[in-house]
C-alpha positions in Angstrom: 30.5 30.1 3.8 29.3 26.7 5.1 25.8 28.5 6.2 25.1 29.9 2.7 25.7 26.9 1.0 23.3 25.3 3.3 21.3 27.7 2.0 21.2 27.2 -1.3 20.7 23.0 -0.5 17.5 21.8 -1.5 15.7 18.1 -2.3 15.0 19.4 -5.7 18.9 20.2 -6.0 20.5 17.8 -4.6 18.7 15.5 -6.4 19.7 17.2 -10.0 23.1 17.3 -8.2 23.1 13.4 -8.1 21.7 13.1 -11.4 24.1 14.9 -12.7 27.3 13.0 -11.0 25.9 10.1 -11.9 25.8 10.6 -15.8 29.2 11.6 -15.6 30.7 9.0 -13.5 29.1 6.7 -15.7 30.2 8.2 -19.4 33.8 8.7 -18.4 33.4 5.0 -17.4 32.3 4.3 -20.2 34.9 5.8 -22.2 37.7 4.7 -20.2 36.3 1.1 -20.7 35.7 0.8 -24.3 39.3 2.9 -24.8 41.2 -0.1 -22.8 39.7 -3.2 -24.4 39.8 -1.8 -28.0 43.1 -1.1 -26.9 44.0 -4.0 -25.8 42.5 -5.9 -29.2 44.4 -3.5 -31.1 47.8 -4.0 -29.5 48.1 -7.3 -29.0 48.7 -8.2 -32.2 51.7 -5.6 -32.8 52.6 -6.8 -29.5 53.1 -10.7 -30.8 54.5 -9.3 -34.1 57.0 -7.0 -32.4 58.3 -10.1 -30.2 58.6 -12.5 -32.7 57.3 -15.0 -30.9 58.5 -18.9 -31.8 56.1 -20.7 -29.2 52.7 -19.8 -27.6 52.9 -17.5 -25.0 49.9 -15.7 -22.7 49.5 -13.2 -25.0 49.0 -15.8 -28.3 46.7 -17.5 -26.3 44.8 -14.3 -25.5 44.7 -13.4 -29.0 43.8 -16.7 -30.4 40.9 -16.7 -27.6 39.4 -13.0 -29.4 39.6 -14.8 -32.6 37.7 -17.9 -31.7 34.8 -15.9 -29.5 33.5 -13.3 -31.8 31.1 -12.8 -29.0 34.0 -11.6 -25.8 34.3 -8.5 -26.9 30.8 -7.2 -26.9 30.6 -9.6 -23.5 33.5 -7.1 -22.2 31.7 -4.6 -23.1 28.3 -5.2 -21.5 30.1 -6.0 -18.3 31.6 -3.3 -17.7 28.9 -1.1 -18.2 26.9 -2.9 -15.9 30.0 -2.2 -13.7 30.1 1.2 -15.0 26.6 1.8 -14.0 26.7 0.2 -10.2 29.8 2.3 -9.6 28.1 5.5 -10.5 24.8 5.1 -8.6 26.7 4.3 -5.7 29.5 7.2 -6.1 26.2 9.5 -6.9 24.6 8.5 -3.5 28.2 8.8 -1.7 28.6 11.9 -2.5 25.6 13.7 -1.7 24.6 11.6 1.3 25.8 14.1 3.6 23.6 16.9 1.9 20.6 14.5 2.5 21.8 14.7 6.0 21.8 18.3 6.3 18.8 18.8 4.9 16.8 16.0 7.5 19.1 18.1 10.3 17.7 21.1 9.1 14.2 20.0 9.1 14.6 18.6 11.9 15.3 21.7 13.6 12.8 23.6 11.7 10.1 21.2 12.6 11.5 21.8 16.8 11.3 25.7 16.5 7.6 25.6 14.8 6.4 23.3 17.8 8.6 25.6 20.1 7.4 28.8 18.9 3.0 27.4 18.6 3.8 26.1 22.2 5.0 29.5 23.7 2.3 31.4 21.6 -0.7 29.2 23.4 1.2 29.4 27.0 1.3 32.8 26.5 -2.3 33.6 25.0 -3.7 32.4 28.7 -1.9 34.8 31.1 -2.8 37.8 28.5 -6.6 36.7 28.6 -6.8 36.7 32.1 -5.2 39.3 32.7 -7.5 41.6 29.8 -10.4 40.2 31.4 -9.8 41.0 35.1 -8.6 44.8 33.8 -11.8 45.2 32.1 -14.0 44.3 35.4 -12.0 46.4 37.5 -12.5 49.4 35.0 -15.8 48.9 35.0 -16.3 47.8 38.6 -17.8 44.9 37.6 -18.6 42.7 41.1 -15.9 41.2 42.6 -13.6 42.9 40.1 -14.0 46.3 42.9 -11.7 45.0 45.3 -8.5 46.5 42.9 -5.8 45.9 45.1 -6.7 41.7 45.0 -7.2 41.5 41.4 -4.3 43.9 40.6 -1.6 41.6 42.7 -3.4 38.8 40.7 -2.4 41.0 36.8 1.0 41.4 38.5 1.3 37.6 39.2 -0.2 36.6 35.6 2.8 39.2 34.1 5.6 37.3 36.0 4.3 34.4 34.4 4.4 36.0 31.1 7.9 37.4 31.8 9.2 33.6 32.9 8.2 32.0 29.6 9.8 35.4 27.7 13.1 34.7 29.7 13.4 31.0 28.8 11.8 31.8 25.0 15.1 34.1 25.1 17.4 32.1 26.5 16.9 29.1 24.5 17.1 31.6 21.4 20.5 32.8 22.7 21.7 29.5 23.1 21.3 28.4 19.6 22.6 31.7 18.0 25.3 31.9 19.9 27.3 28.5 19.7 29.2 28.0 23.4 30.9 25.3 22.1 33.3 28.4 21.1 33.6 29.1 25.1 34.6 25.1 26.1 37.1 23.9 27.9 38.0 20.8 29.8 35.9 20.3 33.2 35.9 17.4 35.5 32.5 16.0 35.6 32.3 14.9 39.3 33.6 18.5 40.5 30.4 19.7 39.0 27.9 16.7 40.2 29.5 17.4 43.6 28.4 21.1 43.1 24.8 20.6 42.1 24.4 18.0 44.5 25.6 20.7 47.5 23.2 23.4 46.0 19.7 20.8 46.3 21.3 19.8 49.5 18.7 21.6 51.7 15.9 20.4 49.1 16.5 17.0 49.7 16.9 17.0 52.9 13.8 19.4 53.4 11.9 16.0 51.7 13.5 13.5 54.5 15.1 12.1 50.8 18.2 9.8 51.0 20.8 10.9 48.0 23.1 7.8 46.8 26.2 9.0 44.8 27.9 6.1 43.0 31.1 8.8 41.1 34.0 6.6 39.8 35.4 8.7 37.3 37.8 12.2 37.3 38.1 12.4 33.6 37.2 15.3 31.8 34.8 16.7 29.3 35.2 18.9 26.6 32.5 21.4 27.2 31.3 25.2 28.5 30.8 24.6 32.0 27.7 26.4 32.6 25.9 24.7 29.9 26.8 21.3 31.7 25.6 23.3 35.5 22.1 23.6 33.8 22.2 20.4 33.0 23.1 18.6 35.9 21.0 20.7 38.0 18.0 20.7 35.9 17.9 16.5 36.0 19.4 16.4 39.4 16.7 18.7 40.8 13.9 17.3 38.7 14.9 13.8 40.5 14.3 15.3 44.0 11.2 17.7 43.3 9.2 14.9 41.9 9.7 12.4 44.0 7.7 11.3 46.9 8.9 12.1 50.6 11.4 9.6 52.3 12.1 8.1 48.9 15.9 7.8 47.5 17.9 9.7 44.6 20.7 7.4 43.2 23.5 9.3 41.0 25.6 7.1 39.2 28.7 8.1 37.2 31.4 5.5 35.6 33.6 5.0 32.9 33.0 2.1 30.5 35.7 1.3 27.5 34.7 1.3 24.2 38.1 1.0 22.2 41.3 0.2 23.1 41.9 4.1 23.7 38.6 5.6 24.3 36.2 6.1 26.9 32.7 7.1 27.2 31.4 8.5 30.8 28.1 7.8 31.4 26.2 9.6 33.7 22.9 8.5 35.4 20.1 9.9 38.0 17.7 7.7 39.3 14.9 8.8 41.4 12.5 6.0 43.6 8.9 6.0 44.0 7.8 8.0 40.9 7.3 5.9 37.3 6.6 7.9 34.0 4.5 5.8 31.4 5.8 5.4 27.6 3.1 7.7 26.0 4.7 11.0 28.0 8.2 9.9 28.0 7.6 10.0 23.5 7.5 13.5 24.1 9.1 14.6 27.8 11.8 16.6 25.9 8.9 18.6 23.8 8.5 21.8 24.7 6.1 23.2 27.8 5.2 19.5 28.2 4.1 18.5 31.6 3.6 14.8 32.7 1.4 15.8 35.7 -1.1 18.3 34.1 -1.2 19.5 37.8 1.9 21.2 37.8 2.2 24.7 37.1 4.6 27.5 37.0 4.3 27.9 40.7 5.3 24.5 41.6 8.8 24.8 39.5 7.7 23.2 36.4 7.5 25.2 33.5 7.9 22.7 30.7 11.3 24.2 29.1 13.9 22.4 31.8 13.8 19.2 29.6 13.0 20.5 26.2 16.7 23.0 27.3 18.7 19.8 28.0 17.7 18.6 25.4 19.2 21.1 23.3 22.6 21.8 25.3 23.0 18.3 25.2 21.9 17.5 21.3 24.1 21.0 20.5 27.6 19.1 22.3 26.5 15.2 20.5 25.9 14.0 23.8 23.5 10.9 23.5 20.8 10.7 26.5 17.7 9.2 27.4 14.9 9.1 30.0 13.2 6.0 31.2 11.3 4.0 34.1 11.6 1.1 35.4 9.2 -0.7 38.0 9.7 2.0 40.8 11.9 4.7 38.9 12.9 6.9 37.0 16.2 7.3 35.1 18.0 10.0 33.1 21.1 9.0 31.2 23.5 10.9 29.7 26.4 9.6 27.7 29.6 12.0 26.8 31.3 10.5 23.8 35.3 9.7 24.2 36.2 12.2 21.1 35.3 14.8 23.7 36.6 13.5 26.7 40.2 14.2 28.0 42.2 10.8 28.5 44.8 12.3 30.6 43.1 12.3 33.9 44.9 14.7 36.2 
């Protein structure tokens, strides 16, 4: 039900919608107003007449006050429909500020998938070139094109590479059809840095790198755990792979109070002797993006890991961000307290 009336939201609508709250709002104020004070003129006087009043009371003063300012109640009347009309621009805007919302979301999104989708259809267009172009020579024995069994393991190659960016352009489409946050349930978030720091163990190790884990929290998150896995290991093993030899991966995960019942973990990765500059880290999470235009598929980066985070974490309302400083780089994840279990067992 939600989705179709998403739907049917538009800028033209909403803002018809507004218009419309707003006239209303303000004529029933209007009414309302002008019924009370002529009200009020009109009863007083029965009231003072009913009491039999001997002396001067708050009411007698009111009345004599009317008399004397022929000019209070059109006053009265003016002020509250300035009130009138403050109170229903601002209802107006409360009330259809959360459409607005959903329609910059949706855009949003839309704007992500159109990027996504251009992205994948260029990455794409180069492995079917080559591989069109080195089938032609071979069926027409064209030079070095006659030696079929090299060029043919060189189509197979180009095809794996075609069949790579398929299997992420499908998983990432699977992933925001089907909404995980269905499959959730509480996980400790150090069992699974534990894990992902086992599973790069012989990678880092391979590099002569030195791994620092800093974990001071066993809470839980409210999450699917294999969407959290990619995570971790995506920015865990990005920190190792593209770092220099002999330099040093620092994982960092705490606990910091934010009310008096609440709790927001933060998680961060920190890898030494690599910096990125601001220009690529605007659009690191865009994606096929690659920082070093020297990586390629073959070297592990594709250009979806981050872009994929990215989503799992945006999909959950986890806030995160990726920055250097003078020697390093840093990924920092934040999961919020409303999804965090308190009771730490």
């Amino acid at each position: 039900m939600f989705n179709k009336l998403k739907e049917n939201i538009s800028e033209k609508n909403i803002k018809k919608l507004r218009t419309k709250i707003f006239v209303m709002t303000f004529v029933l104020e209007i009414i309302f107003a002008f019924t009370t004070v002529v009200a009020i003129y009109l009863l007083i006087p029965a009231i003072i007449e009913s009491k039999k009043l001997s002396q001067p009371d708050l009411l007698l003063i009111l009345q004599n006050e009317i008399k004397s300012d022929i000019f209070l109640f059109p006053g009265l009347l003016v002020i509250i429909s300035l009130f009138s009309l403050i109170g229903s621009y601002l209802l107006s805007g409360i009330v259809t500020e959360p459409l607005i919302r959903i329609i910059d979301y949706d855009k949003f999104q839309m704007t992500r998938k159109k990027e996504f989708i251009g992205a994948i259809s260029h990455d794409l267009k180069t492995p079917i070139t080559v591989i069109s172009g080195q089938l032609e020579g071979m069926i027409y024995n064209v030079g070095k094109f006659k030696d079929r069994d090299l060029y043919l393991k060189k189509c197979y190659d180009a095809t794996q590479e075609m069949k790579q960016l398929v299997d992420k352009m499908m998983e990432i489409s699977k992933n925001e059809i089907l909404n995980k946050r269905e499959a959730s349930e509480y996980i400790r978030i150090d069992k699974l840095i534990e894990k992902s720091i086992e599973k790069h163990k012989f990678l880092y190790e391979k590099k002569n790198m030195r791994l620092i884990k800093n974990i001071r929290t066993s809470k839980k998150i409210f999450a699917n755990e294999t969407d959290i896995e990619s995570v971790l290991n995506n920015i865990i093993g990005n920190a190792i792979m593209y770092s220099p030899e002999y330099n040093t991966v620092i994982i960092t995960a705490n606990e910091e109070r934010h009310t008096l019942s609440g709790y927001t973990v933060v998680l961060t990765v920190e890898n030494t002797g690599v910096t990125v500059s601001k220009e690529h880290l605007a659009k690191i999470f865009d994606p096929l993006y690659r920082v070093d235009s020297s990586r390629n598929r073959n070297s592990g980066g594709s250009g979806f890991g981050l872009f994929f985070v990215s989503q799992i974490l945006e999909n959950y309302g986890f806030k995160y961000e990726m920055f250097s400083r003078e020697n390093s780089t840093v990924f920092k994840i934040e999961f919020e307290s409303n999804n965090i279990n308190l009771c730490t067992k």
